[in-house]
C-alpha positions as CSV (number, residue, x, y, z in Angstrom):
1,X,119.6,-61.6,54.0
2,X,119.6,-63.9,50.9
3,X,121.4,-66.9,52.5
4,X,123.0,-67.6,49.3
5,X,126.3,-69.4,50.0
6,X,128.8,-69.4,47.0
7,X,132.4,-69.4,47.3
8,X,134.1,-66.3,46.6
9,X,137.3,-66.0,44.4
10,X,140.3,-66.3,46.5
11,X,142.1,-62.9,47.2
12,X,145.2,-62.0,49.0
13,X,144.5,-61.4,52.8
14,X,145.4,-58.2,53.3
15,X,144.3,-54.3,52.2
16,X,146.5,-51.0,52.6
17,X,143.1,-49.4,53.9
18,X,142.1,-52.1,56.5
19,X,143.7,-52.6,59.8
20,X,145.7,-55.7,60.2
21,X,143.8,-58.0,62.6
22,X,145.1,-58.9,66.0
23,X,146.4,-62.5,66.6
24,X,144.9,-64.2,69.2
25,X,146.4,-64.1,72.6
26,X,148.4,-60.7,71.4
27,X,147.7,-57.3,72.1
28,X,147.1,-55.1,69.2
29,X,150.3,-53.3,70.2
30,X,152.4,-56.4,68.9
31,X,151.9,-55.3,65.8
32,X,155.4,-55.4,64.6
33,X,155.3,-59.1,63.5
34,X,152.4,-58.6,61.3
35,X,153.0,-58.8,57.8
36,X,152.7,-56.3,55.8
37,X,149.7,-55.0,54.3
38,X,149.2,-55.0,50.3
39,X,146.7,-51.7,49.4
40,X,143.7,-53.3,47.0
41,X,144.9,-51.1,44.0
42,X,148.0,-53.2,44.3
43,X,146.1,-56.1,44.2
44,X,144.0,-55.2,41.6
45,X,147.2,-54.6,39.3
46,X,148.1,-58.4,40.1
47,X,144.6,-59.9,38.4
48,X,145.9,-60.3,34.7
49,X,142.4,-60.4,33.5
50,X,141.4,-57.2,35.0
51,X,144.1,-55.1,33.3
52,X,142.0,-54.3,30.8
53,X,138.9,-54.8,32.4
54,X,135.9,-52.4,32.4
55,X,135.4,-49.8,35.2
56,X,132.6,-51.4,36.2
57,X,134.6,-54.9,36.4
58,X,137.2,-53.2,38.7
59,X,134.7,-51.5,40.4
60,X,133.4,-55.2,41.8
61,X,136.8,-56.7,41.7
62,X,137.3,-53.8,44.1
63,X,134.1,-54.7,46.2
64,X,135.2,-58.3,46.4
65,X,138.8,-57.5,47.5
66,X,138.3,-55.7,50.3
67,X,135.3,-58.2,51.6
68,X,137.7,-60.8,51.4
69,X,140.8,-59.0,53.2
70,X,137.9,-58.5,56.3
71,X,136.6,-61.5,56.1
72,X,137.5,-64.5,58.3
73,X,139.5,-67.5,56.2
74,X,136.2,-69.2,56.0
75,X,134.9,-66.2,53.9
76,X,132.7,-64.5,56.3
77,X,132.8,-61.3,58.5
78,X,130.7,-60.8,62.5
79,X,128.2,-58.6,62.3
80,X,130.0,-55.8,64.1
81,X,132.8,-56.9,61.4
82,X,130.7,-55.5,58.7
83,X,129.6,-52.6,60.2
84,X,133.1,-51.4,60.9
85,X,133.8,-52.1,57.6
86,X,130.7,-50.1,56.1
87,X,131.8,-47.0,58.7
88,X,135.4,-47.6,56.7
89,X,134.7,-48.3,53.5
90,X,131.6,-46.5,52.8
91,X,130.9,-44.0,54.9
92,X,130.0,-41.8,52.1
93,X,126.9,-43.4,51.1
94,X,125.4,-43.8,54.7
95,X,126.5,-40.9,56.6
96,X,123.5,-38.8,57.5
97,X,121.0,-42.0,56.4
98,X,121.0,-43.5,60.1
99,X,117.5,-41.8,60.8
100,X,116.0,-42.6,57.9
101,X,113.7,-45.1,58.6
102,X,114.9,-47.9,55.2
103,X,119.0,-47.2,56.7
104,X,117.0,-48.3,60.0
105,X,115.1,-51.3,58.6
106,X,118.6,-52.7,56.8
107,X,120.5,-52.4,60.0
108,X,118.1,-54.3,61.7
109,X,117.9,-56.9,59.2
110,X,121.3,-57.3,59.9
111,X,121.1,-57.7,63.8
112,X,118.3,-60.0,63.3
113,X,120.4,-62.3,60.9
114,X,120.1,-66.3,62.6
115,X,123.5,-66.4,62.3
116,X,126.5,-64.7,63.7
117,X,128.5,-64.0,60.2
118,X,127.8,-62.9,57.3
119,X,129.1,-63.8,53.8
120,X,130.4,-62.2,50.7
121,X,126.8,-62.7,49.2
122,X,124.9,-61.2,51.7
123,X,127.7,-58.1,52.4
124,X,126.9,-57.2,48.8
125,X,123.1,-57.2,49.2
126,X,123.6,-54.9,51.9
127,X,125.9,-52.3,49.8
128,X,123.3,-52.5,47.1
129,X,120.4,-51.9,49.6
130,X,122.7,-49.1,51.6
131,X,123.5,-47.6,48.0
132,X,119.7,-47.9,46.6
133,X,118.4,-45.5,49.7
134,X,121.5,-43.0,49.8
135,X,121.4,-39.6,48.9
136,X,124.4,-39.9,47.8
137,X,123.2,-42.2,44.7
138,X,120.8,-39.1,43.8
139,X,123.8,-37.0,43.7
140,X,125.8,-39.5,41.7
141,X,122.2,-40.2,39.0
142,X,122.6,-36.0,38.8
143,X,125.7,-35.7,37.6
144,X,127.0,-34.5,33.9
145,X,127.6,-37.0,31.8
146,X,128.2,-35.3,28.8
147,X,129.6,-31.7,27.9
């Protein structure tokens, strides 16, 4: 990974598409005092700047979002943290790439990261690299743009 270590903008901690994590000591089953979750679309709506912002600026507002409502409040996710969030968030773009041997060579990059997290730098040059090899992103290049 790049090891770049920037701060990210703060976010609210919390997604409508992410489960709500489990306090320590308590079983996932005490759920009930959680707060409640705020989907990212909602939280999208609440950036002033973005409401008339680009689809690609929502697009990585988006990306941003949901990193930070996985990540830890020091910014970064566990390695198994971001590969249950890939398997959520973007399964679309790596399902049926996990014999090829580049979805191979970026997992292991991954596992073979010194440390045990990953930040919101790094998370993103793994979507892009994940993205770059799909075929997914050869279906998306083919498509119409014009009538």
């Amino acid at each position: 990974m790049c090891g770049c270590r920037a701060s990210v903008p703060g976010a609210a901690q919390c997604s409508g598409n992410q489960p709500a994590p489990a306090s320590p000591g308590k079983s996932p089953s005490a759920a009930g005092d959680m707060p409640r979750r705020i989907p990212v679309s909602k939280q999208l709506a609440s950036i002033k700047a973005l409401r008339k912002g680009s689809d690609l600026e929502k697009a990585f507002a988006t990306m941003a979002l949901v990193y930070s409502n996985s990540a830890s409040p020091e910014g970064k996710l566990s390695k198994g943290e971001a590969k249950s969030l890939l398997q959520a968030q973007f399964l679309s773009f790596i399902q049926g790439q996990e014999s090829k041997p580049k979805y191979q060579e970026i997992i292991s990059a991954l596992d073979e990261e010194s440390e045990n997290k990953i930040d919101f730098e790094d998370f993103m040059i793994l979507l892009v690299s994940l993205a770059l090899m799909s075929d997914l992103l050869r279906e998306i290049r083919n498509v119409k743009t014009t009538k």
